[in-house]
C-alpha positions as CSV (number, residue, x, y, z in Angstrom):
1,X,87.0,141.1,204.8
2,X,84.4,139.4,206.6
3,X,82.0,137.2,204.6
4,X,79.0,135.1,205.9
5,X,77.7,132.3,204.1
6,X,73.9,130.7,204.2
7,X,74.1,127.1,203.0
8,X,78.0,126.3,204.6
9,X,77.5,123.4,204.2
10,X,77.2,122.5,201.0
11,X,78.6,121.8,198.1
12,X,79.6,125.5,196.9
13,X,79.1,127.0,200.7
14,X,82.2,124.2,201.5
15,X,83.8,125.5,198.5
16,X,83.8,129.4,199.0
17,X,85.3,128.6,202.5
18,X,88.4,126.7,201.1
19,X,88.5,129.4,198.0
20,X,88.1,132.7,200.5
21,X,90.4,131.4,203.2
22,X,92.1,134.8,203.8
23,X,88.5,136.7,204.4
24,X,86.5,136.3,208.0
25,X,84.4,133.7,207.5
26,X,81.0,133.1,209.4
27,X,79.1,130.0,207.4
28,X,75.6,128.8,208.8
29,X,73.4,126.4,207.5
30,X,70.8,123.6,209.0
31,X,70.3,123.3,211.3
32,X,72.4,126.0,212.9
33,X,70.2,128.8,210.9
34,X,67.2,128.2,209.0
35,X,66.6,131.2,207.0
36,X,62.9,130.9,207.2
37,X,62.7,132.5,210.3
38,X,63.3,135.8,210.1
39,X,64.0,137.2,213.2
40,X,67.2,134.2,213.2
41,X,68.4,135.1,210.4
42,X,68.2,139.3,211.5
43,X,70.0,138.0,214.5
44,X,72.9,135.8,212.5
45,X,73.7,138.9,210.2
46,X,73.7,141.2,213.1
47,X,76.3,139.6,215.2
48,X,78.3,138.6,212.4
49,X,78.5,142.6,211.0
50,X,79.6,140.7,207.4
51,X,81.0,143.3,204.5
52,X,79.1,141.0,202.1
53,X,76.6,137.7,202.4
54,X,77.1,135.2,200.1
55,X,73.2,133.2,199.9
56,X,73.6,129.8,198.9
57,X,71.2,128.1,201.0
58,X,68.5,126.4,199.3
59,X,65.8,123.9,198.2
60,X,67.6,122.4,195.2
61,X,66.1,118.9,194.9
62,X,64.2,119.6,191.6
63,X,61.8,116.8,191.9
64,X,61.0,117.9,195.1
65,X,60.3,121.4,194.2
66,X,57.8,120.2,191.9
67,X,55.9,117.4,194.5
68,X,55.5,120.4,197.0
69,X,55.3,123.9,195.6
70,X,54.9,125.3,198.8
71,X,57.7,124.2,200.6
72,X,60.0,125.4,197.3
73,X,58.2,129.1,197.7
74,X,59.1,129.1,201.4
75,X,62.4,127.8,201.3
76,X,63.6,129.3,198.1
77,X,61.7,132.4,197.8
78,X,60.6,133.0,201.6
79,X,63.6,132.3,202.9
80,X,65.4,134.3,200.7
81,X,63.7,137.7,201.3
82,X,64.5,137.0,204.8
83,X,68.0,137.4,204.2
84,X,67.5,140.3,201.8
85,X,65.8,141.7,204.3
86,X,68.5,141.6,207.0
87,X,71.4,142.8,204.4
88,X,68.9,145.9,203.8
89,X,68.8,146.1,207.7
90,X,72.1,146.3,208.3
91,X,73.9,147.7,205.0
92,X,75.6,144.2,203.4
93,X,75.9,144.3,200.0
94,X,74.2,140.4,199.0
95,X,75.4,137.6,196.4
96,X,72.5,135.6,195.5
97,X,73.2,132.6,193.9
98,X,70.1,131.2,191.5
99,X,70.2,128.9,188.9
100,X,69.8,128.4,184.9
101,X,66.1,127.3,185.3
102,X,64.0,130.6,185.7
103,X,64.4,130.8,182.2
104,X,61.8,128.2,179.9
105,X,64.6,126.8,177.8
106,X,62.9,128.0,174.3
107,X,65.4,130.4,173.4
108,X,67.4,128.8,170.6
109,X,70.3,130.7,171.3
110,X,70.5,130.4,175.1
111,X,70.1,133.4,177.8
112,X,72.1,135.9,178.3
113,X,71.7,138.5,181.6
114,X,69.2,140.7,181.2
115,X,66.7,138.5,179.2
116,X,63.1,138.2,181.2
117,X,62.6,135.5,183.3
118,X,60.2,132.4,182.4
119,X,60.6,129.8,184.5
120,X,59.0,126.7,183.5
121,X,58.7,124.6,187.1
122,X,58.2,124.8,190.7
123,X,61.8,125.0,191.7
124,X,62.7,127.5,188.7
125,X,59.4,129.7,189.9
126,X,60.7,129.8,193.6
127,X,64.1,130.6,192.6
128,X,62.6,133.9,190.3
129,X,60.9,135.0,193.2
130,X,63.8,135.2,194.9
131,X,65.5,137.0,192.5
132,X,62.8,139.5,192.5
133,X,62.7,140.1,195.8
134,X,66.8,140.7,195.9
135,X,65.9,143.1,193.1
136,X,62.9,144.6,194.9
137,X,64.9,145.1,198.6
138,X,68.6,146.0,197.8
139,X,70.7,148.4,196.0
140,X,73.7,146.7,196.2
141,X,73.4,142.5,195.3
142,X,74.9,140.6,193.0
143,X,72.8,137.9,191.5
144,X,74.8,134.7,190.3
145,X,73.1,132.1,187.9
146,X,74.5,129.3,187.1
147,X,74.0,125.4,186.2
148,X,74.5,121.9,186.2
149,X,76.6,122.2,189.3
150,X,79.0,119.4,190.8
151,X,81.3,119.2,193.6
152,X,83.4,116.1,194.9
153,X,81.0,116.2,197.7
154,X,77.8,115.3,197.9
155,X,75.7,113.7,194.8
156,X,76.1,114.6,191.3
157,X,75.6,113.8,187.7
158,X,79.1,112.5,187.7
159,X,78.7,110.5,190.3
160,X,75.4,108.9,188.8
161,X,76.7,108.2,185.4
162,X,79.6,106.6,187.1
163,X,77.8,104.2,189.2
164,X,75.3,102.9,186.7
165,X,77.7,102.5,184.2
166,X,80.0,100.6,186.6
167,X,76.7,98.8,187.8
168,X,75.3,98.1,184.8
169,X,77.4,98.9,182.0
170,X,74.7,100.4,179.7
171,X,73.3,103.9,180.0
172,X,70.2,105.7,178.9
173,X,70.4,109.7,179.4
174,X,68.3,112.2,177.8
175,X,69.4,114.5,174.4
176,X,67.4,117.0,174.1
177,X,68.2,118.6,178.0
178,X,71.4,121.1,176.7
179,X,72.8,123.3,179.4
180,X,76.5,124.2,181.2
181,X,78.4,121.6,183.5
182,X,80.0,124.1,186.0
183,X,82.6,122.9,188.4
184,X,82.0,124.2,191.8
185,X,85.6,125.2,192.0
186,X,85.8,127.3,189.3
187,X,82.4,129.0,190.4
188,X,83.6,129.8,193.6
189,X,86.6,131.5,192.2
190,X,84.0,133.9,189.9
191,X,82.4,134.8,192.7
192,X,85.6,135.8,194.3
193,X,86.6,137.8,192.1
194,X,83.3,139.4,191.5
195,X,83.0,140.5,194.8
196,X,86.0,142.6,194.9
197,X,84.6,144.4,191.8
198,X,81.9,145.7,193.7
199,X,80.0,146.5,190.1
200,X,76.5,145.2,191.3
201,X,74.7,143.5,188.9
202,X,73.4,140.3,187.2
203,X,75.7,137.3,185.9
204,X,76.1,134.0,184.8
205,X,78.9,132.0,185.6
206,X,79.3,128.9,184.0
207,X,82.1,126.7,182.5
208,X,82.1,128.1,178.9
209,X,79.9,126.4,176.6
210,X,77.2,124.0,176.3
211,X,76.2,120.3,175.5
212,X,73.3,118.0,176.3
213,X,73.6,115.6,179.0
214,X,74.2,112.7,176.7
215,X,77.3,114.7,175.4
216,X,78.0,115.3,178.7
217,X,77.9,111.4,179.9
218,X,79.7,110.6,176.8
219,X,82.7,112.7,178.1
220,X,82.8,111.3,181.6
221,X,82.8,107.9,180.6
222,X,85.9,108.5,178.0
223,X,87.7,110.3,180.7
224,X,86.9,107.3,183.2
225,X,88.4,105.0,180.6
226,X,84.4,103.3,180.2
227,X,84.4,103.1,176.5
228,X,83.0,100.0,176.7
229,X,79.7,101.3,178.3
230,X,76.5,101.6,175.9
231,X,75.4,105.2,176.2
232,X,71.6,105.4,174.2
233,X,70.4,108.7,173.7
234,X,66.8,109.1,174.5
235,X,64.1,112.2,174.3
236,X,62.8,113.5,177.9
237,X,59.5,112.2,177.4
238,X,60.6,108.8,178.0
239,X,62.6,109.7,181.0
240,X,59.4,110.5,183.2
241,X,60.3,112.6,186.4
242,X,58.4,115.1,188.5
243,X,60.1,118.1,187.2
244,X,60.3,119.5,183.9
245,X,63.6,120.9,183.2
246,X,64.3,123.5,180.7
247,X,65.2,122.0,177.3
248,X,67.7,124.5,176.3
249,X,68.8,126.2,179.3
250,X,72.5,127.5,178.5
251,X,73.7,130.4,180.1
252,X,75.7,133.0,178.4
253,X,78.4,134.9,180.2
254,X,78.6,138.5,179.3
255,X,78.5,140.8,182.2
256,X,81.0,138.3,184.2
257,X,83.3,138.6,180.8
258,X,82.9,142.6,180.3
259,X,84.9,142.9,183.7
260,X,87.4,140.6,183.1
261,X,85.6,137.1,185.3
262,X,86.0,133.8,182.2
263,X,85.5,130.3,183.4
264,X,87.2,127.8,181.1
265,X,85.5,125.2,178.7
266,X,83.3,122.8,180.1
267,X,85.4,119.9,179.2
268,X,88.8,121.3,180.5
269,X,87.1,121.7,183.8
270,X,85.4,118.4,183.4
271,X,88.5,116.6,182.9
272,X,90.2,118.4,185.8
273,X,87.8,117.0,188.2
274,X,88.0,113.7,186.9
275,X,92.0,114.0,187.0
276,X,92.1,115.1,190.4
277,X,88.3,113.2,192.1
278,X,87.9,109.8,190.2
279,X,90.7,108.5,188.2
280,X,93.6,108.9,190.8
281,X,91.5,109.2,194.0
């Protein structure tokens, strides 16, 4: 099988290459391709003649979504139909992966699938449009949400908690934020699987279950042994930042589940990473 990848080279681009090592692999990203020109991205996907494009390039810096709007639409949403466009061009099936935050995070209960989209910021509204024009170009895409992503590479939540509490030994981190840690590993292995499938659709692939990002802290620092660090819960109010992130943005995986695709609790995957990335690295 021959795959290309937008966004290579980051933190799940790096990981599909490693998880599809027996597939063709063509993987682009800045600045070898930037997907909003069109006619380079028509001219990637031609000479590559992938069976499927995985899209993971992006603008994900949150913050910076929501200090310029514009460059989030053209990056995000833009750029995106750009690559729709080419898969419609020349017949490749598309995985587009978005993210937890084109929902508002006011359903109680969390978000499954086919629940309408209500995004409540600038990065969450470039990422819908994307999603809508997948929908609106293709017949055959798969569109993969998912959330609170981290990776040994690159930054992460991990990898701030860590250093502050190190630093500093106290902590202030935000309750009333709930959503899924998802271990880039694990994601990359859904989506593996899920293209084989070929049953085109909408999922979510998380790590099972869901906590706020103080629960979450909590359980990194009693995995790193840092029991000693003061964790204080605080409301996002007092937290100020650019961005407004959904307050209860779980994801619920029920499409990925009805064909056999499960990621494993949040903490089992959590303490995985920390086994194999921090406490004997």
């Amino acid at each position: 099988m021959r795959i290309f990848i937008t966004g290579g080279q980051g933190q799940l681009g790096t990981t599909l290459q490693t998880t599809l090592k027996n597939a063709e692999i063509t993987a682009t990203g800045q600045p070898d391709l930037d997907i909003c020109e069109k006619e380079a991205v028509f001219t990637a996907v031609s000479t590559a003649k992938p069976d499927v494009l995985i899209h993971c390039a992006a603008y994900t810096n949150v913050d910076g979504c929501a200090r310029d709007p514009e460059l989030a639409y053209r990056v995000n949403g833009l750029g995106t139909q750009n690559v729709a466009l080419a898969c419609q061009q020349f017949g490749v099936p598309m995985v587009h992966v978005s993210t937890n935050e084109v929902f508002s995070g006011q359903q109680e209960n969390g978000y499954e699938e086919w629940m309408p989209l209500c995004p409540a910021n600038p990065y969450g509204r470039s990422k819908a449009a994307a999603e809508l024009h997948v929908q609106n170009i293709l017949n055959r895409f798969y569109i993969v949400r998912t959330a609170w992503l981290y990776a040994p590479q690159g930054r992460n939540f991990i990898h701030t908690i860590l250093n502050r509490a190190r630093q500093t030994g106290q902590l202030r981190v935000v309750t009333d934020e709930i959503g899924n840690p998802t271990y880039v590993h694990d994601l990359a292995k859904a989506i593996a699987q899920l293209i084989k499938t070929q049953q085109y659709g909408i999922y979510h692939f998380v790590n099972s279950g869901h906590c706020s990002r103080w629960d979450f802290a909590n359980e990194i620092l009693r995995l790193a042994g840092l029991d000693g660090v003061t964790n204080t819960p605080i409301l996002s109010h007092e937290f100020e930042r650019p961005s407004t992130p959904p307050p209860f943005g779980a994801l619920h995986n029920i499409a990925g589940a009805a064909i056999g695709i499960h990621l494993r609790p949040w903490p089992e995957a959590l303490a995985d990473y920390m086994h194999h990335h921090v406490i004997n690295r």
